[in-house]
TORVOBA-400161 format. One line per field, with one value per residue: residue number from 1; residue in one letter; chain; x, y, z of N, C-alpha, C in turn. Coordinates in pm, 1 decimal. Layout:
BEGIN
n	[NUM | ...] .
res	[A | ...] .
chain	[A | ...] .
nxx	[X | ...] .
nyy	[Y | ...] .
nzz	[Z | ...] .
caxx	[X | ...] .
cayy	[Y | ...] .
cazz	[Z | ...] .
cxx	[X | ...] .
cyy	[Y | ...] .
czz	[Z | ...] .
This chain:
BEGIN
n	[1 | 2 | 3 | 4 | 5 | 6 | 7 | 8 | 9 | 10 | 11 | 12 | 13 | 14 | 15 | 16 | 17 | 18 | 19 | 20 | 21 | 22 | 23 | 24 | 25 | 26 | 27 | 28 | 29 | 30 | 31 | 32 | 33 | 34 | 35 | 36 | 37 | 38 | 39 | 40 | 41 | 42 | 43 | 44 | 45 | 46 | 47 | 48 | 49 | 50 | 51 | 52 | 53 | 54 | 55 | 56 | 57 | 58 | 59 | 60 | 61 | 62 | 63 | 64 | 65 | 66 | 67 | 68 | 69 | 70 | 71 | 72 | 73 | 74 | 75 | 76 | 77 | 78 | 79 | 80 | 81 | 82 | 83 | 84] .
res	[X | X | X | X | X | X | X | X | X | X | X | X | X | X | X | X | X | X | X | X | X | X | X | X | X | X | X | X | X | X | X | X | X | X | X | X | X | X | X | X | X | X | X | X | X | X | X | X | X | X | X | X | X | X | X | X | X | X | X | X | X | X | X | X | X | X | X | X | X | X | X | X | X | X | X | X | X | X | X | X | X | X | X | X] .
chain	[A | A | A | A | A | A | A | A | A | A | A | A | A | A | A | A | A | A | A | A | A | A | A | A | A | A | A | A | A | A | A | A | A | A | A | A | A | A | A | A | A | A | A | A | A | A | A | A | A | A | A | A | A | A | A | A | A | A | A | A | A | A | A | A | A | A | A | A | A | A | A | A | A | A | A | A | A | A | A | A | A | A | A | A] .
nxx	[6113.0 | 6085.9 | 5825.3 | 5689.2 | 5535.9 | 5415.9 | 5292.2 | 5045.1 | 5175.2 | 5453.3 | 5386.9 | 5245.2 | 5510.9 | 5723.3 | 5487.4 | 5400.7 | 5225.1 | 5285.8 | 5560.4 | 5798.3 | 6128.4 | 6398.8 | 6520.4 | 6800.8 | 6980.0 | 7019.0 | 6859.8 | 6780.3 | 6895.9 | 6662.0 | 6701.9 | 6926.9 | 6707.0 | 6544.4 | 6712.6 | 6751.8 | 6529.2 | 6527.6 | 6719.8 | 6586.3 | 6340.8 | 6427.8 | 6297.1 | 6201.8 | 6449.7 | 6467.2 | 6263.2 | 6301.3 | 6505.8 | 6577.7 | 6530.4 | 6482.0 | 6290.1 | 6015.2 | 5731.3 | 5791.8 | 5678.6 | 5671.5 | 5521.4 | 5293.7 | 5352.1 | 5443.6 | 5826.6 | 6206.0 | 6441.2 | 6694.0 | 6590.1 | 6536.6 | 6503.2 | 6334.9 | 6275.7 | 5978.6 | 5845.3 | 5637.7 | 5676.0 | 5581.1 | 5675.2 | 5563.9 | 5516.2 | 5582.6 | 5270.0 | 5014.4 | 4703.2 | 4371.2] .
nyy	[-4933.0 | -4626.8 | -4401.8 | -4238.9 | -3919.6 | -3738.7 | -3433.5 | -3228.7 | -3042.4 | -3185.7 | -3469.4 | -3458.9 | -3474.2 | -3684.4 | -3882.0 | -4018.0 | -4095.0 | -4156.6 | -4312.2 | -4571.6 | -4616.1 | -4766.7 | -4800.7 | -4684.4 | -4806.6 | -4677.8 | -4468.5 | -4163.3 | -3817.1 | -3590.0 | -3390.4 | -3560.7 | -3763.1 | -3664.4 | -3558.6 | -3878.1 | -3942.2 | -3747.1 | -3859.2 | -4088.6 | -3991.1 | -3825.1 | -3607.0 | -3407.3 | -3292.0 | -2995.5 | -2847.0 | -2997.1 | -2853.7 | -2669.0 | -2721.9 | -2586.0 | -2424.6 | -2551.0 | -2766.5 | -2933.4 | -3229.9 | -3511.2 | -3764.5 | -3662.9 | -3424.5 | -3072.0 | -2985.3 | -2917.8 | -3001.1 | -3065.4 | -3255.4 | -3607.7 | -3883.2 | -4231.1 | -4577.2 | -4699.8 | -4397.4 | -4162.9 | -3910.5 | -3644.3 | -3406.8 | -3134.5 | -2893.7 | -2513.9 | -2310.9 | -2084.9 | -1949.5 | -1791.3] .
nzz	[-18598.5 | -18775.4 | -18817.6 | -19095.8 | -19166.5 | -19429.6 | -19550.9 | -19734.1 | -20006.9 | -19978.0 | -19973.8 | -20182.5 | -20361.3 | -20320.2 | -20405.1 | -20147.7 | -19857.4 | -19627.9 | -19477.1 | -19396.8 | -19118.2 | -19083.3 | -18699.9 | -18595.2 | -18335.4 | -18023.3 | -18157.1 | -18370.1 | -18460.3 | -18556.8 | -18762.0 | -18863.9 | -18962.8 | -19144.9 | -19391.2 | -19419.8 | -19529.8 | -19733.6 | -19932.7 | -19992.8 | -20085.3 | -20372.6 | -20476.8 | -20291.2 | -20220.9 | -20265.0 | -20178.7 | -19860.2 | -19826.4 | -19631.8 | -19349.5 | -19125.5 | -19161.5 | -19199.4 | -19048.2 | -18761.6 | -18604.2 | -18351.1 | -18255.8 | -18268.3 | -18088.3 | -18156.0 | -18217.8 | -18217.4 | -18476.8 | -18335.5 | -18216.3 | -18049.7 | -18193.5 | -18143.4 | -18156.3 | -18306.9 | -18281.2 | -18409.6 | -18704.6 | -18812.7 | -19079.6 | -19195.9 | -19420.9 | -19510.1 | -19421.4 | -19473.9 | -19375.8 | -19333.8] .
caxx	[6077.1 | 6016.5 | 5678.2 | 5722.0 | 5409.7 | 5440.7 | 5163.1 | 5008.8 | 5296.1 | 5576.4 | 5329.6 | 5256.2 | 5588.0 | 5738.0 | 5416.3 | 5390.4 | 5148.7 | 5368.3 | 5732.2 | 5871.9 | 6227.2 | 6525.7 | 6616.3 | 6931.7 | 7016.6 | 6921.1 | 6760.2 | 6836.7 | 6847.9 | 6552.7 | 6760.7 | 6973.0 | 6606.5 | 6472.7 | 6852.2 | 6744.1 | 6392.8 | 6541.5 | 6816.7 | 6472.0 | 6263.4 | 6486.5 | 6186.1 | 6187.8 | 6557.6 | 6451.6 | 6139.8 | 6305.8 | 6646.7 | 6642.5 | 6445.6 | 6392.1 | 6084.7 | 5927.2 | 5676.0 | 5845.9 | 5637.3 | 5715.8 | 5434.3 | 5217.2 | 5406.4 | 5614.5 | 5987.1 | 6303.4 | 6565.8 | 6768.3 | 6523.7 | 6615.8 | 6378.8 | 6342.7 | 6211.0 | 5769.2 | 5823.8 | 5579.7 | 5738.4 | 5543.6 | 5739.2 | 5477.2 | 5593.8 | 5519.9 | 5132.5 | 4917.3 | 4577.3 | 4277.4] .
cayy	[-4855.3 | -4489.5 | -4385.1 | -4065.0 | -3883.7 | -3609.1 | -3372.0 | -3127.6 | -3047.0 | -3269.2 | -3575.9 | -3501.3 | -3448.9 | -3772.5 | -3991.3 | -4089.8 | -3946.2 | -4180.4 | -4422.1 | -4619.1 | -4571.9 | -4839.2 | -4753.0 | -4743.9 | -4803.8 | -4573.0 | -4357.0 | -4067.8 | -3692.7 | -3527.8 | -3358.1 | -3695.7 | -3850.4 | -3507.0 | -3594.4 | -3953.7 | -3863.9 | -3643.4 | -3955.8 | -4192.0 | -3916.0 | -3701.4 | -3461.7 | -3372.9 | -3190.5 | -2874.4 | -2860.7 | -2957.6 | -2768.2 | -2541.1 | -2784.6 | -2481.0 | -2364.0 | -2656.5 | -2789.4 | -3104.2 | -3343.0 | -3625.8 | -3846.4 | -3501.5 | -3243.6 | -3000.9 | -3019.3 | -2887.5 | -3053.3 | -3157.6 | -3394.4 | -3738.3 | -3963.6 | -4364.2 | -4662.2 | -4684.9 | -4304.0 | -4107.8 | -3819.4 | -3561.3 | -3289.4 | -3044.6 | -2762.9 | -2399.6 | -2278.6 | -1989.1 | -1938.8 | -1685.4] .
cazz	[-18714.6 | -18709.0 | -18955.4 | -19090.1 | -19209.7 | -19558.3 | -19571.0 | -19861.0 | -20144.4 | -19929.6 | -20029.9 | -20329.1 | -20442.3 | -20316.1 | -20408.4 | -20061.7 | -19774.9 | -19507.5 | -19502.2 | -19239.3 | -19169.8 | -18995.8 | -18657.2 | -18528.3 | -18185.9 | -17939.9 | -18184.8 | -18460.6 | -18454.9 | -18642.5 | -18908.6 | -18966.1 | -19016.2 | -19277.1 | -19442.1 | -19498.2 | -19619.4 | -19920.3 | -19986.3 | -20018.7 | -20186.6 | -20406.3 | -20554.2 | -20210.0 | -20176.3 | -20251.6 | -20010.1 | -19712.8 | -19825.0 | -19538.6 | -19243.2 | -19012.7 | -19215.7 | -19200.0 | -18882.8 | -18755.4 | -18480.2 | -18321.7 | -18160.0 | -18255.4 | -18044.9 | -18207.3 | -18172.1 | -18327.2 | -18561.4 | -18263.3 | -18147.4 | -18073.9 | -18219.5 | -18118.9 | -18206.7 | -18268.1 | -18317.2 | -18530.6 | -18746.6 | -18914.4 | -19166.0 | -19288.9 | -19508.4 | -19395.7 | -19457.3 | -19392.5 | -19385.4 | -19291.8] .
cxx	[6026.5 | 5893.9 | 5714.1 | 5612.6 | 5451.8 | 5330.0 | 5164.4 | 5157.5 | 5431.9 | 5511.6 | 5305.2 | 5410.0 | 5681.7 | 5651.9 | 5377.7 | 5327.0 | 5265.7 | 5509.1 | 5760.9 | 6037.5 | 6296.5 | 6541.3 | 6683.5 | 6938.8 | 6963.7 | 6846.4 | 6827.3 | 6794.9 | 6768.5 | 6633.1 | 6878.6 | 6814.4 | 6594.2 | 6624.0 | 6806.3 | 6597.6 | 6429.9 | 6655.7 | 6678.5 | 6382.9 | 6375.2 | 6418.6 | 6159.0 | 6326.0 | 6549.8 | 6334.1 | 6209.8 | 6495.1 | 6680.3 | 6515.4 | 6363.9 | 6282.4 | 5998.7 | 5884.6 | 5719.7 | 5747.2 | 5675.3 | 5590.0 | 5310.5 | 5248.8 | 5549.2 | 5746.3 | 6071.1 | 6387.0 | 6665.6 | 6693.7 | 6578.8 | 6466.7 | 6416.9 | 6267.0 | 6063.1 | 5764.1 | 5710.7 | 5619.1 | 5623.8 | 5635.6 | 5568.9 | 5521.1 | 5493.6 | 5367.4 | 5056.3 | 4812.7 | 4501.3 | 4162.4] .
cyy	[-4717.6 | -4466.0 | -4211.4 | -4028.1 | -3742.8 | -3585.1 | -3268.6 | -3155.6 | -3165.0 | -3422.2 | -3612.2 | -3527.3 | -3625.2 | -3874.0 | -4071.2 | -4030.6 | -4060.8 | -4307.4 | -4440.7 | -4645.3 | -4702.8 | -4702.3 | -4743.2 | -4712.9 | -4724.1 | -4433.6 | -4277.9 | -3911.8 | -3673.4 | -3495.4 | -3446.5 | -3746.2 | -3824.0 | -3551.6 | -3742.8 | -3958.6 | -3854.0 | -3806.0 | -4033.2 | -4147.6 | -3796.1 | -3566.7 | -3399.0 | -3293.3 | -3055.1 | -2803.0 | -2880.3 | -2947.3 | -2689.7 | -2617.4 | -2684.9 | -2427.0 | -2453.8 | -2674.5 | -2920.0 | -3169.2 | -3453.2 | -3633.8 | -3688.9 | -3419.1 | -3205.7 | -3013.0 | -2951.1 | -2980.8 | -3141.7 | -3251.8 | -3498.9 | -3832.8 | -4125.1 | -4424.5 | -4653.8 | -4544.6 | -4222.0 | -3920.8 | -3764.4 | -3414.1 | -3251.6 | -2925.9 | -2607.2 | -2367.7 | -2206.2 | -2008.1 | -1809.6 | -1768.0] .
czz	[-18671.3 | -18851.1 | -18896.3 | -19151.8 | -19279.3 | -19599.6 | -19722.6 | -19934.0 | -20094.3 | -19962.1 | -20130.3 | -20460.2 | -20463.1 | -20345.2 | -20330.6 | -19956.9 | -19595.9 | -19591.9 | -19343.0 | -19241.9 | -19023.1 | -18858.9 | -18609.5 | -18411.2 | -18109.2 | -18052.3 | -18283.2 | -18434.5 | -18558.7 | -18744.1 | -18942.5 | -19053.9 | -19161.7 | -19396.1 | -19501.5 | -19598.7 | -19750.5 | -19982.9 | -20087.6 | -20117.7 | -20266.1 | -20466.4 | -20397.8 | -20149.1 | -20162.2 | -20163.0 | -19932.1 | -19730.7 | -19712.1 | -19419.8 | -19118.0 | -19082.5 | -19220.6 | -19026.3 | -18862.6 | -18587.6 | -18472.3 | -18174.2 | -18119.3 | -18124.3 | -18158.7 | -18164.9 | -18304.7 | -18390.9 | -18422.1 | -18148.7 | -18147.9 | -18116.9 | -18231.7 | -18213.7 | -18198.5 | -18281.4 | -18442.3 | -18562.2 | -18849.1 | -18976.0 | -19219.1 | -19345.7 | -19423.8 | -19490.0 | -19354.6 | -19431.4 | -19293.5 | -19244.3] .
């Protein structure tokens, strides 16, 4: 199982602050995962419409879209956010 973790507006929108996701065989690329995400949550297509603006971790380090992500994996999507 991979556990995916949806922070601020990406949580609220889906109703969910985490989901655990099937996984297949040796593993899935990051933007297959973000792809099944929006299938599972559809109030979530237009948020992560364009995945490069978003902060993606895996097992809390950053990483890009062509990550490979395994089994016991932990996935965080956070949407983009500034602050002072």
């Amino acid at each position: 199982m991979i556990k995916v973790l949806l922070f601020a507006r990406l949580a609220d929108l889906a109703r969910v602050r985490d989901a655990s996701f099937d996984c297949p065989g040796e593993g899935v690329r990051l933007d297959d995962l973000v792809k099944r995400v929006v299938v599972r949550y559809p109030a979530l297509q237009t948020s992560l419409a364009q995945p490069r603006l978003l902060f993606l971790a895996i097992n809390q380090k950053q990483t890009g879209l062509d990550a490979q992500v395994k089994d016991g994996d932990e996935v965080a999507i956070m949407p983009p956010f500034s602050g002072g």
